[in-house]
C-alpha positions as CSV (number, residue, x, y, z in Angstrom):
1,X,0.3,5.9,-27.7
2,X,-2.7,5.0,-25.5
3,X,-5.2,7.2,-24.6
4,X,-4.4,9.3,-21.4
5,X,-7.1,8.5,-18.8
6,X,-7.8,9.1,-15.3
7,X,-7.3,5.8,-14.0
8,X,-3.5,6.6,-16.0
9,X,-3.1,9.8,-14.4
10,X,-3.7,8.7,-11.1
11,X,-1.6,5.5,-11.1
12,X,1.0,7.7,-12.3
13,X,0.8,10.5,-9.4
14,X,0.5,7.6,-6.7
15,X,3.5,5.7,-7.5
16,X,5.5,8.8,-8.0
17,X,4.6,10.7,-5.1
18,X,4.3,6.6,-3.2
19,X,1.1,7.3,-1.8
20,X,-1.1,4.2,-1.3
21,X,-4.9,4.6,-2.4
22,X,-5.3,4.5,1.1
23,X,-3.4,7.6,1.9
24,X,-5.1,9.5,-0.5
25,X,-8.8,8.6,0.8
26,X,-7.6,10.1,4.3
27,X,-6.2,13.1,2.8
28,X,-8.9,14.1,0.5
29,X,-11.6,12.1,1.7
30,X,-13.0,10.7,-1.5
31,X,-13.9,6.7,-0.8
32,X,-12.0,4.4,-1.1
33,X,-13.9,1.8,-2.6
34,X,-14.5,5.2,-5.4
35,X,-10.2,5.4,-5.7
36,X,-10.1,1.7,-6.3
37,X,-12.4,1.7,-8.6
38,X,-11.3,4.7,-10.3
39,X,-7.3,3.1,-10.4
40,X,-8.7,-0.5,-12.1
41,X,-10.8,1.7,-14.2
42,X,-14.0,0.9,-13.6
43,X,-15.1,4.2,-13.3
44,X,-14.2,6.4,-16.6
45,X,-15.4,9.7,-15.6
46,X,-15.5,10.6,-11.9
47,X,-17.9,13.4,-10.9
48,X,-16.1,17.3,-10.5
49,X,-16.5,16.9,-6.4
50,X,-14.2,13.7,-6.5
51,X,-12.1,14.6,-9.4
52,X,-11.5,18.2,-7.7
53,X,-10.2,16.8,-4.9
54,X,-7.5,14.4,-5.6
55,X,-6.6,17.4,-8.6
56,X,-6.3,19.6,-5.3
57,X,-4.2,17.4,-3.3
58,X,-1.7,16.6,-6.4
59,X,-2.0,20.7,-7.1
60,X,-2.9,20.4,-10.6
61,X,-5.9,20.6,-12.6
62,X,-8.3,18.5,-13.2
63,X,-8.0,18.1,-17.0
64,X,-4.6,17.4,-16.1
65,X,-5.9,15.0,-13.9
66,X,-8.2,13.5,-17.0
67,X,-5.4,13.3,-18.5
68,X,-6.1,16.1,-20.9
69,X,-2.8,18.2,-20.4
70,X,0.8,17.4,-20.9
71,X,2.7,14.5,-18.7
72,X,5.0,17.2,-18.3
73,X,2.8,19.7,-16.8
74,X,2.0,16.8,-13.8
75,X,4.5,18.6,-11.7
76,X,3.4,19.8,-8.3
77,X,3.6,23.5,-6.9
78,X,7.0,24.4,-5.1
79,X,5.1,26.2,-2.5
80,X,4.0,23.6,-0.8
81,X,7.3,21.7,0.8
82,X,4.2,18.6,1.8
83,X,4.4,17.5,-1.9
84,X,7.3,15.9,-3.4
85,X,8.6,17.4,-6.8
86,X,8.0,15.2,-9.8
87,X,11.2,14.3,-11.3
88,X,12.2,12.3,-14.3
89,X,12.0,8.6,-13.2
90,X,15.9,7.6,-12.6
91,X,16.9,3.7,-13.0
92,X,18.7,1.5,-10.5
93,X,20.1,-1.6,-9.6
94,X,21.1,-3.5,-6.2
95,X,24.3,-2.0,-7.0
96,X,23.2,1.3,-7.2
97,X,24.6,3.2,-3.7
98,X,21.2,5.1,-1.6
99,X,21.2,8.4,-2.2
100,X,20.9,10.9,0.9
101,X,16.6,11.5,0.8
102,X,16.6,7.6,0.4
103,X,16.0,4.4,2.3
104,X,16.3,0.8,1.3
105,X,13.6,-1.3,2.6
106,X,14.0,-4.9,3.0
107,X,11.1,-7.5,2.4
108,X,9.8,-9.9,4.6
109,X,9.9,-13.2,3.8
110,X,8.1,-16.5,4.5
111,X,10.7,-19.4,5.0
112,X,10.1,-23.5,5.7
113,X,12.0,-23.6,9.1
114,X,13.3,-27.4,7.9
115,X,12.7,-29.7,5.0
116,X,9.3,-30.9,5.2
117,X,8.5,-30.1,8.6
118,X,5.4,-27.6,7.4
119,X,6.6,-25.1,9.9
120,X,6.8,-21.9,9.0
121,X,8.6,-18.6,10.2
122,X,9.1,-14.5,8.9
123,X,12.1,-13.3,8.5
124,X,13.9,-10.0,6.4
125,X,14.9,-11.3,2.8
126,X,18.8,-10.0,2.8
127,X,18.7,-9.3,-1.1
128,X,15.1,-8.1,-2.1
129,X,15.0,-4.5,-1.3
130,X,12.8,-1.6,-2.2
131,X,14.0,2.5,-2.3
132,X,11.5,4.9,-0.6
133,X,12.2,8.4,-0.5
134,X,12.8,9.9,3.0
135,X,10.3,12.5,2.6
136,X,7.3,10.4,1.7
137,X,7.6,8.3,4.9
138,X,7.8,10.9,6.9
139,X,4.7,12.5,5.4
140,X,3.0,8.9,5.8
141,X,4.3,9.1,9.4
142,X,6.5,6.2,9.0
143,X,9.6,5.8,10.7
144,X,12.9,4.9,8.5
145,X,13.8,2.0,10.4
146,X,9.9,0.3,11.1
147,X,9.3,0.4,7.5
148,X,9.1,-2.9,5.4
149,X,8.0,-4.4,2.3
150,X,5.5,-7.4,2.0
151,X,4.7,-9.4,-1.4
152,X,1.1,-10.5,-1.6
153,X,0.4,-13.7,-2.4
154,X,-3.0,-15.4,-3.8
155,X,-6.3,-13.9,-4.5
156,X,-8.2,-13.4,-1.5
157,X,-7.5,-9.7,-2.0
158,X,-8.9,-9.1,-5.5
159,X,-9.6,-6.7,-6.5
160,X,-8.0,-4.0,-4.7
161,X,-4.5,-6.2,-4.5
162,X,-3.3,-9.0,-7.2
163,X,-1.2,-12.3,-6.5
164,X,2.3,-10.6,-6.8
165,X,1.3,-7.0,-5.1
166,X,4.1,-5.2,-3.0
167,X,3.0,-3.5,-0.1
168,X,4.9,-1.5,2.5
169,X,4.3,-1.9,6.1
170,X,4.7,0.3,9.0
171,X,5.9,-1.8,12.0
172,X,5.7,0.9,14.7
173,X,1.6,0.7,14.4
174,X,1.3,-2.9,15.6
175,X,-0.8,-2.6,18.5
176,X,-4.1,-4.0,18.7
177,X,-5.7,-1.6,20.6
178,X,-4.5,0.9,17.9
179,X,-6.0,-0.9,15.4
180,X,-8.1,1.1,12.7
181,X,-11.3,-1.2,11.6
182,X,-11.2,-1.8,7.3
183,X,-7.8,-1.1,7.4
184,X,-5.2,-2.9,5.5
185,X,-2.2,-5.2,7.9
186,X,0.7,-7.5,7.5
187,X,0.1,-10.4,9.7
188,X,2.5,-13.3,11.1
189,X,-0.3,-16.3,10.9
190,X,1.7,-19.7,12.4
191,X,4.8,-18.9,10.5
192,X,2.5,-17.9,7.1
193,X,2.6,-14.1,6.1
194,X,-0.9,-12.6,4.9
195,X,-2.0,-9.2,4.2
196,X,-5.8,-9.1,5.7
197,X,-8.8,-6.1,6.6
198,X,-8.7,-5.9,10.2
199,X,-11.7,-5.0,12.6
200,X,-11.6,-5.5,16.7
201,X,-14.4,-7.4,18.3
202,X,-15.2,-6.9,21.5
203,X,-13.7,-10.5,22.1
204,X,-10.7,-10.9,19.4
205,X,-10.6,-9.6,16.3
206,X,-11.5,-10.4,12.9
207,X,-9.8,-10.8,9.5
208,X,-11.2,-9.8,6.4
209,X,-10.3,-10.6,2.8
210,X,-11.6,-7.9,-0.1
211,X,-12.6,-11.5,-2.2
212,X,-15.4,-12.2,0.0
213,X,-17.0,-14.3,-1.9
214,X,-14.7,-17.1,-1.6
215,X,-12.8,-16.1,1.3
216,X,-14.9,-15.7,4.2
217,X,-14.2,-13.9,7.2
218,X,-11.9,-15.2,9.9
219,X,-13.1,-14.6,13.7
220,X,-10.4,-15.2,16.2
221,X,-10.9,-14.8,19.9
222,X,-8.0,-13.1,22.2
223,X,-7.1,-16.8,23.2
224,X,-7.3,-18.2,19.9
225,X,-4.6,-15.5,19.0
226,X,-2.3,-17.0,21.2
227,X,-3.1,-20.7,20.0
228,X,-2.7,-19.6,16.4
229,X,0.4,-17.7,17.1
230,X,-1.3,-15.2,14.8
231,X,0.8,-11.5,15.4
232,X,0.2,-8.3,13.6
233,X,3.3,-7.7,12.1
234,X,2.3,-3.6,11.2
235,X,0.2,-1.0,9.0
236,X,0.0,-0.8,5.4
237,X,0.8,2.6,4.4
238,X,1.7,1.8,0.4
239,X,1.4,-0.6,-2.2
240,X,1.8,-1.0,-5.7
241,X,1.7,-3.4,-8.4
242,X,2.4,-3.7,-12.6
243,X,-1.0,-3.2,-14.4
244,X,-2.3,-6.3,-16.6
C-alpha cells in the first residue's frame, strides 16, 4: 500500500466532501497557488499554519491530515451540520435512480453545427451526467438547476487542470460585472467551449491560461466580445480529475 501523504489526504477530503481547491482557499484562506501545489505534490510537508487550517476546516487533525492516522478516522464532527459526513464510497451506473440529497448534472458539450462547416455551438450532452450531493451545492451557493459540468480539453491549463479535467459550473454567476479577477470560468468562444482565468479591464476583459508560457493572454475589448461571440457561460465552483 502506498505511503499515505498529504497531497493523498487532501485529494481524498476534496472529492468526498466536492470541494474545488478553490473553495477551500476562500474558506480557510491558505493560497491557492500553496493547495495546488500541495494536491500535485510538490510540496511534501506544508508548514503547521497551513496544515492547521485545512485540518480545521475538514475537523480532524492534522496528523490525520498527513496522513498519519487511520482512513477511517477521516470522518468529520456531527456537530457541525456545514460539513458533509464521510460515508463509504457507494457505486453507480446511468441506471442507477437519484437518490433524494442528489442531483444529476448534465455536461456541456461542444458540437459541429454541420459536416464540415467549422461552426460550432454548446449544447447539454443528454447521456453524460455527473451526481452532486444536494448539500454541497448549496454550501457552494449553487443552485440545483444552474449547475453544470464541463470537460477540459488541451493543456493551456497545466498545471492546475489536465486535458480530460471535469469541472462544474455555476450558471447563475455569469455576469460580467460580477466577475471575480483570477477566477476560474466556462466560456462559449464562437461555438468552442474553454475553461479560462478571467480579469475585467477597464475596456473588455481578459482571458488567462495557468500555461503561460505557451498560452499567452487573450485581451478582448467590449466590442470585440460581441464580434467573437465570446459569452461567459458561468463560475467554476468544483473540479476533479484521476491522478497520473
Amino acid at each position: 500500500m502506498p505511503k499515505r501523504t498529504v497531497s493523498i489526504v487532501l485529494k481524498e477530503l476534496l472529492a468526498r466532501h466536492q470541494l474545488s481547491a478553490m473553495a477551500l482557499h476562500r474558506s480557510t484562506g491558505v493560497p491557492q497557488s500553496t493547495l495546488s501545489r500541495i494536491l500535485n505534490g510538490k510540496i511534501v510537508d506544508p508548514s503547521d499554519k497551513q496544515i492547521s487550517r485545512i485540518a480545521e476546516y475538514f475537523q480532524i487533525s492534522t496528523d490525520q491530515l498527513r496522513g498519519r492516522g487511520s482512513p477511517r478516522s477521516l470522518a468529520v464532527s456531527e456537530a457541525d451540520p456545514s460539513h458533509p459526513q464521510l460515508r463509504d464510497i457507494c457505486l453507480w451506473d446511468d441506471d442507477t435512480p437519484v437518490a433524494d440529497d442528489e442531483v444529476s448534472i448534465a455536461f456541456l458539450r461542444q458540437v459541429e453545427l454541420a459536416a464540415g462547416s467549422g461552426r460550432f455551438a454548446i449544447e447539454e450532452s443528454e447521456r453524460a451526467k455527473l451526481r452532486f450531493g444536494k448539500r454541497s451545492l448549496r454550501h457552494n451557493g449553487v443552485q440545483f438547476d444552474q449547475a453544470k459540468c464541463v470537460t477540459v480539453r488541451g493543456d493551456s491549463m497545466l498545471p492546475v487542470l489536465r486535458d480530460g479535467a471535469t469541472v462544474g459550473v455555476n450558471a447563475g454567476k455569469r455576469a460580467l460585472e460580477e466577475v471575480i479577477d483570477g477566477d476560474l470560468y466556462a466560456i462559449n468562444h464562437n461555438g468552442q467551449l474553454r475553461v479560462k482565468q478571467l480579469y475585467r479591464l477597464p475596456n473588455g476583459i481578459r482571458l488567462r491560461s495557468f500555461n503561460r508560457g505557451e498560452y499567452p493572454d487573450e485581451d478582448y475589448a467590449y466590442s470585440d466580445m460581441e464580434d467573437e461571440q465570446l459569452v461567459i457561460l458561468g463560475h467554476v465552483f468544483w473540479w476533479g480529475m484521476y491522478a497520473r
